[in-house]
Each structure stands twice: as C-alpha cells, then as structure tokens.
C-alpha positions as CSV (number, residue, x, y, z in Angstrom):
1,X,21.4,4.8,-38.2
2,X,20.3,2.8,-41.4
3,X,16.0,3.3,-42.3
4,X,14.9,-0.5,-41.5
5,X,11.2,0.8,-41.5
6,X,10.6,-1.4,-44.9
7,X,11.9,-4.7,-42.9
8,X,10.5,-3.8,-39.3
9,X,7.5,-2.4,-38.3
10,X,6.8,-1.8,-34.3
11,X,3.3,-2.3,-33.8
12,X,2.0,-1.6,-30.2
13,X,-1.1,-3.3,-29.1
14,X,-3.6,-0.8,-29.3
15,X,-2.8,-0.6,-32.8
16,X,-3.4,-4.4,-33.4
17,X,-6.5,-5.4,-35.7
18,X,-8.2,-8.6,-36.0
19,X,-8.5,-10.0,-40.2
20,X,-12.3,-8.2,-40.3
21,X,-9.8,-4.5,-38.8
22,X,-11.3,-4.2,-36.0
23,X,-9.6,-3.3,-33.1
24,X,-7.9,-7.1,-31.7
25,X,-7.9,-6.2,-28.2
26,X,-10.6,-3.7,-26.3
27,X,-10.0,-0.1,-25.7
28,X,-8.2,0.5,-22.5
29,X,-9.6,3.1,-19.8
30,X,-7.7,4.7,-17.1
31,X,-9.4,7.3,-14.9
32,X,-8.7,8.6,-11.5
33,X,-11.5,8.2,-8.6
34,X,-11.1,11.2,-6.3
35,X,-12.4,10.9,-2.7
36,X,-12.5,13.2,-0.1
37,X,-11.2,12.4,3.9
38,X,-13.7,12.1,6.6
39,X,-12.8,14.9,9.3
40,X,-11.4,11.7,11.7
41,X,-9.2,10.4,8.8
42,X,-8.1,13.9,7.9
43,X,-7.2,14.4,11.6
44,X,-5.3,11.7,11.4
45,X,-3.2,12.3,8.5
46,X,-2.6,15.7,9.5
47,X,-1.1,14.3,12.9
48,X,1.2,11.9,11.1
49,X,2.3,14.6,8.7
50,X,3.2,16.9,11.7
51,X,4.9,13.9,13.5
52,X,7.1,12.9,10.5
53,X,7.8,16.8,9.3
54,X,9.3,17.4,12.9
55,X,11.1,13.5,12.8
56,X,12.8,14.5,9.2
57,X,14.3,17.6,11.0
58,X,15.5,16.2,14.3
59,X,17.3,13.5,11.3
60,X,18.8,16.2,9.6
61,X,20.9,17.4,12.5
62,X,22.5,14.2,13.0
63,X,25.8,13.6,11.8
64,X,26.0,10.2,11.0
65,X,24.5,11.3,7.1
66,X,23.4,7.4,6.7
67,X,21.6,7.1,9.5
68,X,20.2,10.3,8.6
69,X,18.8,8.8,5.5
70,X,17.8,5.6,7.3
71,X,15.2,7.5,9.6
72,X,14.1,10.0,6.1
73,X,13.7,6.5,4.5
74,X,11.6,4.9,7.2
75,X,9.3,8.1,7.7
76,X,8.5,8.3,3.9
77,X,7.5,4.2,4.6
78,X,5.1,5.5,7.2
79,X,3.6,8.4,5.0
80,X,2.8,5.8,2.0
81,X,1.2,3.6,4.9
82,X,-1.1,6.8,5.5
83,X,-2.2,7.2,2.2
84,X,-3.0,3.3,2.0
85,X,-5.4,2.5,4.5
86,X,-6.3,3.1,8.1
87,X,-5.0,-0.6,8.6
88,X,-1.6,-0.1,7.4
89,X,-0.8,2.9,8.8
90,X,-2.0,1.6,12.4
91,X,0.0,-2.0,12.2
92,X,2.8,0.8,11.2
93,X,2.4,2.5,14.4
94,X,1.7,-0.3,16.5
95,X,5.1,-2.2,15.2
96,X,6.8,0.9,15.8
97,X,5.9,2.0,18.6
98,X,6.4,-1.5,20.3
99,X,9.8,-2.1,18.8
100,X,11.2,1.6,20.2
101,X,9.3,0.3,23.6
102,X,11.9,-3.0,23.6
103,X,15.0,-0.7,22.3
104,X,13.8,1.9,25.4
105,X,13.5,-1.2,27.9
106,X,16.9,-2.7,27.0
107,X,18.7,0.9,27.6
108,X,17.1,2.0,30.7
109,X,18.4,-1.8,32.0
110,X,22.0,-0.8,31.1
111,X,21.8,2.3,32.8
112,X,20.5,1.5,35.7
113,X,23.1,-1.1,35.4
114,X,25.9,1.7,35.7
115,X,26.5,2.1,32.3
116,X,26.8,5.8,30.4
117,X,24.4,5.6,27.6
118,X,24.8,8.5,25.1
119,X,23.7,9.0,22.0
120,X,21.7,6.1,20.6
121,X,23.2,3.6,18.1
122,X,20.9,2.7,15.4
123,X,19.8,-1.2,15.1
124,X,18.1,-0.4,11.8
125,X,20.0,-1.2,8.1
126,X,22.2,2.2,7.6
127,X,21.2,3.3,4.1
128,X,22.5,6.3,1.9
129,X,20.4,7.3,-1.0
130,X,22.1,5.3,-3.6
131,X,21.0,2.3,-1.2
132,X,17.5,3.7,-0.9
133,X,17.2,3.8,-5.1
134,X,19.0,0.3,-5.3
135,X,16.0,-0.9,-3.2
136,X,13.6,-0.4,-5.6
137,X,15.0,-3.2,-8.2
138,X,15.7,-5.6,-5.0
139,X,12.8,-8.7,-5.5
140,X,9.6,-8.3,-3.7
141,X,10.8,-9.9,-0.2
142,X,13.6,-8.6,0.5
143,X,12.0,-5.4,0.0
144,X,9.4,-6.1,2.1
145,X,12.0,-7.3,5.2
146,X,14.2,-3.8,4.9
147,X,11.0,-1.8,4.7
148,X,9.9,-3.3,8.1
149,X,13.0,-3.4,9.8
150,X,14.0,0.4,8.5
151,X,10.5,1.1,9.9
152,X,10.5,-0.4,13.5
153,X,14.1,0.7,13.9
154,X,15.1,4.0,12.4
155,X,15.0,7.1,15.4
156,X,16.5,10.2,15.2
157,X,16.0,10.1,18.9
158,X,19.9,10.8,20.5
159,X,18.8,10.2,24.3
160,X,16.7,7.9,26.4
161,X,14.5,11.5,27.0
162,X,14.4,11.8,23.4
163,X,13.4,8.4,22.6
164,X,10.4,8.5,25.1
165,X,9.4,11.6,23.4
166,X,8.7,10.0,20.6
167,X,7.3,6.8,22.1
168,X,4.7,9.2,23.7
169,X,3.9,10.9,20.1
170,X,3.6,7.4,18.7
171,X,0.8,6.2,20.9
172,X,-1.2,9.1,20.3
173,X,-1.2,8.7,16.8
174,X,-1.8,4.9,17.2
175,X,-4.7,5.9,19.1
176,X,-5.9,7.8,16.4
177,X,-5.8,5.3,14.2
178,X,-6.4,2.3,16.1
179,X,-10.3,4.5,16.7
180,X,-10.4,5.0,13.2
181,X,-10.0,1.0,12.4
182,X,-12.6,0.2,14.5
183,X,-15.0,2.4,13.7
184,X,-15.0,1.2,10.1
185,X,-15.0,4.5,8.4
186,X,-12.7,4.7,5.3
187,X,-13.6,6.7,2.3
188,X,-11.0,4.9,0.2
189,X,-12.5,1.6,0.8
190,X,-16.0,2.8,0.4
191,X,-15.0,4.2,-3.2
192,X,-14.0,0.8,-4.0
193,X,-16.8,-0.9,-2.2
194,X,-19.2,1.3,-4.6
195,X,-17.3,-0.3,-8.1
196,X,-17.9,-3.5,-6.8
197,X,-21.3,-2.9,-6.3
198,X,-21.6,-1.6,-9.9
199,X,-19.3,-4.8,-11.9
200,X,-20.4,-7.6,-9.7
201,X,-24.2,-7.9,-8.1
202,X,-25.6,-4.7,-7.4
203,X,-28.4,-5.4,-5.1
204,X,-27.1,-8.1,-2.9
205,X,-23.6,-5.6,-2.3
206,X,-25.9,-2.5,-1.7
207,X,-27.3,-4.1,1.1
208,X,-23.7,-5.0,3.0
209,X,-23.0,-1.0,2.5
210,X,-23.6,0.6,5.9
211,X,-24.7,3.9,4.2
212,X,-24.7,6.0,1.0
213,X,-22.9,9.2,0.2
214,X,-22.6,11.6,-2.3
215,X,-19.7,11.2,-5.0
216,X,-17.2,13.7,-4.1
217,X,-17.0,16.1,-6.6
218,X,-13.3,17.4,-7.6
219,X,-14.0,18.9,-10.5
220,X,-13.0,16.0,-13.1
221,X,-14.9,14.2,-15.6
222,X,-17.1,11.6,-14.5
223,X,-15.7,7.8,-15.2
224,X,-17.6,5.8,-17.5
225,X,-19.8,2.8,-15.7
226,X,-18.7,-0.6,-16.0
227,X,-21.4,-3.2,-17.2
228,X,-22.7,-5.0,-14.4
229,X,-22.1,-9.0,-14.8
230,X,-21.6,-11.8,-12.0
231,X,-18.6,-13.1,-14.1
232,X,-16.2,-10.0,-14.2
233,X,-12.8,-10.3,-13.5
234,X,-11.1,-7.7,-11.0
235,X,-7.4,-7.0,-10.5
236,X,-6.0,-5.2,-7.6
237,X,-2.5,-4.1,-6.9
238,X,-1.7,-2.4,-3.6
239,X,1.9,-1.6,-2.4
240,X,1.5,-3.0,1.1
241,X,0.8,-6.2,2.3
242,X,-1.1,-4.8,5.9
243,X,-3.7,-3.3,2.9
244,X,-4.1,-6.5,1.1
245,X,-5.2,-8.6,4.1
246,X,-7.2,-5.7,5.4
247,X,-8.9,-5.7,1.5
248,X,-9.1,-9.6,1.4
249,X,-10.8,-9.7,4.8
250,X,-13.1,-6.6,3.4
251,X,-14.1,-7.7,-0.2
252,X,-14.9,-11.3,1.1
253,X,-16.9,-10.1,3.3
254,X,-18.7,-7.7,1.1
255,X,-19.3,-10.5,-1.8
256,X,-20.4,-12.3,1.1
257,X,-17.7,-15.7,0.2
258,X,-13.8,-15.7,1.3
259,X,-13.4,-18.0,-1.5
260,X,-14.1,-15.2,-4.4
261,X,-11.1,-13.6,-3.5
262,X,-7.4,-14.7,-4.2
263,X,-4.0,-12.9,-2.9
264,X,-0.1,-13.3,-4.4
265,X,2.4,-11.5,-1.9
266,X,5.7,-11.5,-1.7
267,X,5.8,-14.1,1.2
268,X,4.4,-16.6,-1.1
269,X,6.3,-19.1,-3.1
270,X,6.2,-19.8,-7.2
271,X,4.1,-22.9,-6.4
272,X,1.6,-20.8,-4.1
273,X,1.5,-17.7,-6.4
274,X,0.7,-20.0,-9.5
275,X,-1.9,-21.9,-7.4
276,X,-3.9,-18.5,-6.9
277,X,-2.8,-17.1,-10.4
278,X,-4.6,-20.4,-12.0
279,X,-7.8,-19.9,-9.6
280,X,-8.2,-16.6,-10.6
281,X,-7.9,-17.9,-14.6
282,X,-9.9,-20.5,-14.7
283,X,-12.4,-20.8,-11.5
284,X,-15.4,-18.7,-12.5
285,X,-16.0,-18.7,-8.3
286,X,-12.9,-16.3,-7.9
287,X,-13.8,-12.9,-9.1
288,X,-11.2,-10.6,-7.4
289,X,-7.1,-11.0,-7.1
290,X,-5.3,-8.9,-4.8
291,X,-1.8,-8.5,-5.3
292,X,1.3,-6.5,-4.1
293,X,2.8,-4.2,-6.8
294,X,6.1,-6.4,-7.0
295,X,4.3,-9.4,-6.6
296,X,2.0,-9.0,-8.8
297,X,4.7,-8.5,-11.9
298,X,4.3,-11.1,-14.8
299,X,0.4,-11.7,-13.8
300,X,-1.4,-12.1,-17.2
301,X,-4.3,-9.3,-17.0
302,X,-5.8,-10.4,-20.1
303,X,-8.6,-12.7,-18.2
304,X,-9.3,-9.5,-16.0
305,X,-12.1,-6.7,-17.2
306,X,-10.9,-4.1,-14.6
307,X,-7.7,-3.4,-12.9
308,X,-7.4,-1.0,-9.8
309,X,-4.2,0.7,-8.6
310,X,-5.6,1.3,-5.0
311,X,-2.0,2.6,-3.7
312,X,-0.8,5.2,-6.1
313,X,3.0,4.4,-7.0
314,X,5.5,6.6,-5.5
315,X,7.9,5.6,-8.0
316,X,7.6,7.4,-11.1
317,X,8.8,4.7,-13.3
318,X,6.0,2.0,-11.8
C-alpha cells in the first residue's frame, strides 16, 4: 500500500486544537460508578438467576434446536431486564407470566375438549443463533416487538404440568419484585439520583432523597465531581424502554417538573424524536434526555455536559 501520509492526515477529535492550540473540544471522562445490591434486590436477582439457570437446561434437552435458541434468547432478555431496574424486570415477569396464563387457558380448553395435547408448540418467533446476531442490526422497533414477543412466548415447558410449573415459579419471582417496586428501594437509581443532586441544584434534590448512604466502596478510584450549575445538560441511554418510563416518571419527580425531562424511543416517529431532540437543544427548561440505546443513535451530544450509560451494553461492539 502506497505512503499517502504527506496528502492525508487522520486527525481524531481529541487531537483537534483551536488557532491559540488549545485543545478544540473538552477532555472526555468515562468512569464506572459501582453500587452494591440491597439484601431484597440481591434476593431477587439471585431467584431469577436460579429460575433462568434451570429454564436454559430444561431448553437444552429439546430437540427442536431453534426453539431451543428461542427460549436461551428470551431468558438472556429477562436477565438484562434484572440488571436494569426493578421496573423492568417486574413488567418482564408480569407480561410473562400473564401471557403463559392465556397459552395454559387455551390448552386446558382443548383438552377437556377431548383433544390429546402433547408436547407444546411454540407461538414465539423460532430463532437460531445467526437469527439472534442478525437482530442486533434490525432498526430500533422491530427489535423491540421480537424482544417482547420472544419474551412472553418462548417455554421450554413440554406439558400442561410443566407449563404450570413454571407459571407457579413466575409469580413468585413477580412477587418479589412487584414488593421491591413498591417499596422504592433501588441502589441503581439512588446512584444516579445522587449525580443529579451534584450537576443540577444540590439542596432543593437533597431534600426529595428519602435517605443518605455511604458510597459503596469497590475498591476503584474515586470519579471526579461535576460542577454544580442549573443549566447542565444530561444524556441518558438505557436499553429498555420499561427503564426509561420508570426514569422519566423518577427524574421528574426528583427535579420536581415533568417538563425538564425529554424521552426518544423507538415507538416514536422522526417528527416526534426531533421534536424532543430540538427541546433538549435549545429549551434551557429541559435539562435531562432519556433515550433507548438504538434510538438514541445520531443524537448530537455536543450540547450535553454529561452522558450516562445506565444499562451496561451486552453487545461488545455498542
């Protein structure tokens, strides 16, 4: 390959300087916030850990190898849900649980109608892995449709006995989380309840916080503290769209007005998404847009100070 270095030069844009060579853009950050689980919320995750460990082998003794990879599909759906937020994971459950409730309803009609029900078909999309991979270019909404129906749909379960089973297991663990939703507690959302407090108005947030707990200490450096200003921008990306209501409803409430927070989903269209996109630019009343990860692609972060990853992407090369 020919040198072009004395016709081309690839300058990335940390490297760009202004005329007086200083730096043209500021100094990007990244740092992790650890948190540590509460003993309910680490109940919980344990339970839906156990639950989807013991789904992934009953799948892997089907034969059918694509519905096999349906259900693995749908219980790696449900364990990003737990690591989102209490909400997600619980409208997970609940959706579930109520969807294999309808399927259980429907069989138990045809077999008290006479009919010999065996093993059960599957109603969910029948994916293989290369389908599962494929999925991650597909645009923002279809995603978001296969996800749900792969979700509600996708059993392992080969008998109406089997299928109860499971029906049973899912309302525990709804219960679970349904009594961790209401009681409020959720160390993730506390961690970023505390940043907000420390970019936005410090006093009048402190006051919405229930209570204050010590900074859990994982052993890694501690991240440097953003100046506090009424004007700052704030970007963040989530991978579910259960978490980004929950957060809208959340963050309003904490700034104390719905209107300082703007949302771009995948169920939104161009007109709507550049409608909140603008908002977020131009009205110094919106401080905070919440977007999903997919949705969120092409947003122009330069008019934000601080941009939060709150789900952490299970795809390598996002």
């Amino acid at each position: 390959m020919a040198d072009v270095s004395d016709l081309m030069r690839r300058m990335v844009k940390e490297n760009l300087l202004k005329f007086d060579a200083t730096p043209l853009f500021p100094e990007r950050v990244a740092y992790t916030v650890p948190y540590k689980l509460s003993d309910a919320e680490a109940a919980l995750y344990k339970a839906v850990t156990e639950y989807v460990r013991e789904e992934f082998n009953r799948a892997e003794a089907l034969e059918n190898d694509k519905r096999a990879g349906t259900v693995g599909f749908a219980l790696t759906i449900l364990q990003r849900r737990l690591a989102s937020s209490p909400e997600a994971i619980y409208q997970s459950l609940r959706r579930r649980r109520e969807r294999l409730e309808r399927r259980l309803r429907e069989l138990e009609v045809l077999q008290r109608g006479g009919q010999v029900v065996g093993v059960l078909d599957s109603r969910a999309p029948l994916l293989d892995q290369e389908d599962v991979e494929d999925l991650d270019d597909a645009p923002d909404a279809e995603l978001e449709v296969t996800e749900e129906e792969v979700l509600d749909q996708a059993t392992a379960a080969r008998s109406i006995e089997e299928l109860r089973i499971e029906i049973e297991t899912l309302k525990r663990l709804e219960a679970l989380a349904l009594s961790i939703r209401r009681s409020g507690e959720d160390k993730k959302w506390r961690e970023l309840a505390t940043l907000l407090g420390e970019i936005f108005t410090p006093a009048s947030i402190s006051n919405h916080l229930a209570e204050e707990a010590a900074p859990y200490d994982a052993g890694v450096p501690e991240p440097p503290k953003p100046t506090p200003s009424p004007h700052q921008k704030l970007v963040i990306f989530t991978e579910h769209r259960d978490t980004l209501n929950y957060l809208q409803s959340r963050i309003g409430t904490l700034l104390g007005r719905a209107q300082a927070v703007v949302a771009i989903h995948g169920g939104m269209g161009r007109e709507e998404r550049m409608k909140a996109q603008e908002a977020f630019r131009h009205d110094p009343e919106v401080q905070v847009l919440l977007a999903t990860d997919a949705a969120g692609e092409g947003i122009n972060l330069q008019r934000a100070h601080l941009m939060v990853n709150y789900d952490l992407p299970w795809n390598p090369n996002r």
